[in-house]
Each structure stands twice: as structure tokens, then as C-alpha cells.
N, C-alpha and C positions, 0 to 999 in steps of 0.2 A: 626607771627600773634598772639594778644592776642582772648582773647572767654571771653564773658559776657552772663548770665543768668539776662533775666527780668522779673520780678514777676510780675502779673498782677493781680492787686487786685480786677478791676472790675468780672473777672472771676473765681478767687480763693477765693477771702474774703479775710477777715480780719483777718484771723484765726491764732491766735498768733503761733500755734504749727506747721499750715501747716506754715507758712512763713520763721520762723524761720531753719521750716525743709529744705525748700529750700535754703536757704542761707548757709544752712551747708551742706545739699546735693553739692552744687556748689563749696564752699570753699574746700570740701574734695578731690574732683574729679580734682582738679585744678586751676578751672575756676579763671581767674584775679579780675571778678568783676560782681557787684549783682545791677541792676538798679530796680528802681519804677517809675510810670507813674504817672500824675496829671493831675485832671480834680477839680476845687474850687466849681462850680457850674449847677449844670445841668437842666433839664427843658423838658415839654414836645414838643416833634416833633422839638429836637435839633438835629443837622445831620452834619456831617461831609465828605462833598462830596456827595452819596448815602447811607452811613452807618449812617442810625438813632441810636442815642444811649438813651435808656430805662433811664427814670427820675430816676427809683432806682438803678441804678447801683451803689456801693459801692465804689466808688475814698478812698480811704484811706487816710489821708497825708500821703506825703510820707519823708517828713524829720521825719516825728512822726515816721512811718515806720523803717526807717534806722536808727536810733538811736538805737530803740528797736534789729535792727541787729545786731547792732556793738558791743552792752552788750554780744550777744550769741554769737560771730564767734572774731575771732584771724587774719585773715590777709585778707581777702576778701577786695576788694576797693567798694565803694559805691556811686551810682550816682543818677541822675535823667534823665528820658527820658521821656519828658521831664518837668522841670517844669516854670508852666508858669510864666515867669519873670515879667510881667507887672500884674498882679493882688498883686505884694507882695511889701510893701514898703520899699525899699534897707536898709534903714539905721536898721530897726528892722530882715530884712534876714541877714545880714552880721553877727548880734550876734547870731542869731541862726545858719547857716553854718560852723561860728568858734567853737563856742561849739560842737557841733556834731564833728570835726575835730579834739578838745581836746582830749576828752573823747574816740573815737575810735583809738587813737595814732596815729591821721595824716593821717583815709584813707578816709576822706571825698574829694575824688580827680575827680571825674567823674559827677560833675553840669554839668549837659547839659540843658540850658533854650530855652523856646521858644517865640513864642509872642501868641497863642492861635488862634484857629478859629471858637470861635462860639460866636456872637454879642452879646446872651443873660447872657451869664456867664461875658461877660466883664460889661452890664452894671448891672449884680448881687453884683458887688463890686465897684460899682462906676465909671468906667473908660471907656472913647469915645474909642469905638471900631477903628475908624480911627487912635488914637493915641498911640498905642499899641507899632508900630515900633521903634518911636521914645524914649517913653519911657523906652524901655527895654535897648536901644544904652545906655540914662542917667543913666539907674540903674547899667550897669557893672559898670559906668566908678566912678560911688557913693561906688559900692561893692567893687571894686579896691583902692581907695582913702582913704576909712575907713580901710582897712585892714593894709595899708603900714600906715596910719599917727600914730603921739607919742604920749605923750601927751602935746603937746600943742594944741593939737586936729586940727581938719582938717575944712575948708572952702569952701560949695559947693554953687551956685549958676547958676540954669538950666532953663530949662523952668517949668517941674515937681516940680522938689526938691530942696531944700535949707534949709542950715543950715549954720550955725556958732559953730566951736568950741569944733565941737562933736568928741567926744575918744569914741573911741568902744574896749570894752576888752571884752574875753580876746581875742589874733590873731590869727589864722589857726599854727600849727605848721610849715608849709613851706608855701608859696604861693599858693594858691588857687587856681587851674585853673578852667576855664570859659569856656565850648566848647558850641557851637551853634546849635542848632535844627534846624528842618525846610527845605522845600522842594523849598522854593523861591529865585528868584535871592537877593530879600533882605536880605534875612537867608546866602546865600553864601557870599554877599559882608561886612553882620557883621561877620561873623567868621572870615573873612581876614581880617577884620580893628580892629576887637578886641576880638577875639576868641584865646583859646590855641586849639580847634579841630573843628571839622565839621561833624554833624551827620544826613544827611538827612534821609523824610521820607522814607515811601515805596512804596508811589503810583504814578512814576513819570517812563518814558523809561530810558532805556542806555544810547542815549545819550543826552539824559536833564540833566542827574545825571555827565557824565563828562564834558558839559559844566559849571556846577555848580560848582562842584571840581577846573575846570579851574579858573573858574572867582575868587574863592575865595582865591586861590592861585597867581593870579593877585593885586589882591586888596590890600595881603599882601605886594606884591613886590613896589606898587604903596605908600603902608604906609610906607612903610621903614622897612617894619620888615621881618622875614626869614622864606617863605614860607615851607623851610622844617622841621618847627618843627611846623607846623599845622597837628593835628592829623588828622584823616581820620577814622570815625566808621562807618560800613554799620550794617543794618536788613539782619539775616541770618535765616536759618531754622534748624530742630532738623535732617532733613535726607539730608542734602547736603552733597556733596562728598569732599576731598582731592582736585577733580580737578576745583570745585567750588569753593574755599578757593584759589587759585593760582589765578584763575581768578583775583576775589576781588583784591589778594595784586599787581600782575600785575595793578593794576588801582591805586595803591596807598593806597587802605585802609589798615589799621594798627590795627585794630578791629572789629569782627563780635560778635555780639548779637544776641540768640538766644530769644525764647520765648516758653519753655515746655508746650506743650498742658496735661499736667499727674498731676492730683491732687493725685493719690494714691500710697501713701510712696515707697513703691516696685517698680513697676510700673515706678513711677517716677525716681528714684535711676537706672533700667536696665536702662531708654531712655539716662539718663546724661552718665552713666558709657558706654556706647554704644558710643555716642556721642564723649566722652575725648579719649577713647582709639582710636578708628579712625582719630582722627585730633592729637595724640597726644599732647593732651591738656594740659599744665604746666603754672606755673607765670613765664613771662620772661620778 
């Protein structure tokens, strides 16, 4: 099993020293990899499910975010959980994804996109909340397209996007993988049709969340591609046991992600170090 530390800016800030502290908190102790959450635009009496979230909360970027990680820390991988795919125009994310993957030596490996759920933030940037789904399916297969073409540049024509001819430099140092968010059967049948993994939420049963693993793992077999090399990352907690970790990998997941409730350095440092040595926690 790997272990993921997510930073959560709406609750911690922006604070260059706390973030960074985390990231190296997490790098030191083991952990594989360090996520950031996005939210573009927020609003009042925006709610997600029953959970209102506060107009001020602080979203960070979080590609700004993890850049600024990757200067402080040495091998930690860096993801997003998730970020919203359809508010971001592919052909100008793909240069910034690959930079970030430059400049960190190749460990911008853990994009996890989503399609978003709140009406007002999609049309804060322009974009029909209905058409979310679809957009996001065109944006991998635009992020995918620019990364692999030469320079004789590349030819995209979609419903969204369209171009002629466009060379994106510089490329990701290896292939870029693309894992999926989301708690819907949509989010599982894209990660099977064009996902490297599958990350659902957290507010769904047992078994919704293995029929979803199912399907998406179907979908793969139904595209032609090889369901066993779709990742599998769940939401885990700071005081789960050894025999909660079995559970999970029993099910197929291949990744659990915590989220540290401890802004204070020490503090924070016993919860992770608590945590690592328990699960013995290492990059494998």
C-alpha cells in the first residue's frame, strides 16, 4: 500500500512555512505523495451536498501550491485532489503540468481531475454547468494529444476545443498520468475509458464504492485497455488501524490518503510519525 498526505488549504492557509512544513513533514516520514485540493471560485450559500462552504475560504492554487513544493522537498510525488478539469483550458494546462514535472524531476505524477459540483463556480468561468462531463472526457484526450505530439504539432477538433498545429514544450519527463475523481457512475466509467487511476469521494456506502471500482474496471476491459493497471486510491483517516489498511487493499485499492487535522509543527510531526511507524509507512 502506498500513503498520501493532503494539505488542505482551505483549513490551513496559505502559509508558505506551514505548507512547505507539511510536505517535508510527509516526505521525511516516508509518505509517497503530497496532494492539494481546488475549488476556482466560491460564492455565498454554495453547498456541497449539506456542507455549505464559507465565500472566504482560501482555495489556494494548487498547481502554484505544488510547484512552490517541489523547489522545497527532494522526492515526494505531487498530485491534485482534485482539480477541476473543466474550468481549465487543456491546451494552456498541459504547459503548465509539464513544467511543474520539469522543474520537480518528473514527480508531477498524481493529477487527479474532477468535473466539480457547484453551478455557480462553473458559470464564474464561463462554462454550462451541464457540460462539465463532457468537457473534462475532451480535455484529457487534448492533454494527452499535446503531450505525446512533435513538432509538426498536433490537430484537435471537438466540440470544446480546436486547434491546428499546436507544439506544446516543453513534455512531462515520462508520461503523465491522468487518474479520475469523483463519486459517480460518470467519474468511474471515465477512469476506465481514460484514466491511469480511480479516486473516489468520501460520501458514498460500501457498496456504491465497489460497484463503482466494478464498473470502472469493466469499462476498461470493454475499451480494450488492462484493468489491472488502473490505480485504485481511497480517503483514509490519521487513526485507522493495520487492519483497516488490509481491508482497503482487499478491495483493490493501491493507495490511501490521509488528511492531518494538526496545524502545529510538533504536534503535527508526533500525528504523521505515529501514523508512518504504525502502517509502516515507506515509498514502494
Amino acid at each position: 500500500m502506498k500513503f498520501g498526505i493532503s494539505y488542505s488549504t482551505p483549513f490551513f492557509g496559505a502559509d508558505p512555512e506551514t505548507l512547505l512544513g507539511f510536505a517535508r513533514d510527509a516526505e521525511e516520514f516516508g509518505f509517497e505523495s503530497f496532494y492539494l485540493p481546488e475549488h476556482v471560485a466560491l460564492y455565498p450559500g454554495a453547498k456541497i451536498g449539506t456542507m455549505e462552504l464559507p465565500p472566504s475560504l482560501p482555495f489556494a492554487d494548487p498547481l502554484e501550491c505544488l510547484s512552490f513544493v517541489a523547489a522545497g522537498t527532494r522526492r515526494i510525488l505531487l498530485g491534485t485532489g482534485v482539480l477541476l478539469l473543466p474550468y481549465h483550458h487543456p491546451v494552456t494546462l498541459a504547459k503548465r503540468l509539464a513544467t511543474i514535472d520539469v522543474l520537480s524531476a518528473g514527480r508531477m505524477r498524481l493529477l487527479t481531475v474532477g468535473v466539480g459540483a457547484l453551478p455557480g463556480e462553473a458559470k464564474a468561468v464561463g462554462v454550462d454547468f451541464t457540460s462539465r462531463g463532457r468537457r473534462a472526457d475532451e480535455a484529457i484526450d487534448v492533454l494527452r494529444a499535446l503531450w505525446a505530439g512533435d513538432e509538426s504539432g498536433v490537430d484537435f477538433s471537438g466540440e470544446f476545443y480546436r486547434f491546428e498545429s499546436a507544439c506544446v514544450y516543453p513534455k512531462p519527463l515520462a508520461d503523465l498520468p491522468i487518474h479520475v475523481g469523483g463519486s459517480s457512475t460518470a467519474a468511474a466509467r471515465r477512469a476506465g475509458l481514460r484514466g491511469d487511476g480511480y479516486f473516489p469521494g468520501g460520501m458514498v456506502t460500501a457498496e456504491e464504492r465497489r460497484r463503482q471500482f466494478a464498473l470502472a474496471r469493466t469499462t476498461a476491459v470493454a475499451a480494450g485497455r488492462d484493468p489491472d493497471l488502473l490505480e485504485y486510491t481511497r480517503w483514509g483517516s490519521l487513526d485507522m488501524s493495520p487492519l483497516d489498511v488490509e481491508v482497503l487493499a482487499a478491495e483493490g485499492v493501491t493507495r490511501v490518503v490521509i488528511s492531518p487535522g494538526e496545524a502545529d509543527p510538533e504536534r503535527r510531526r508526533a500525528a504523521l510519525g505515529a501514523f508512518a511507524a504504525r502502517h509502516d509507512v515507506s515509498v514502494r
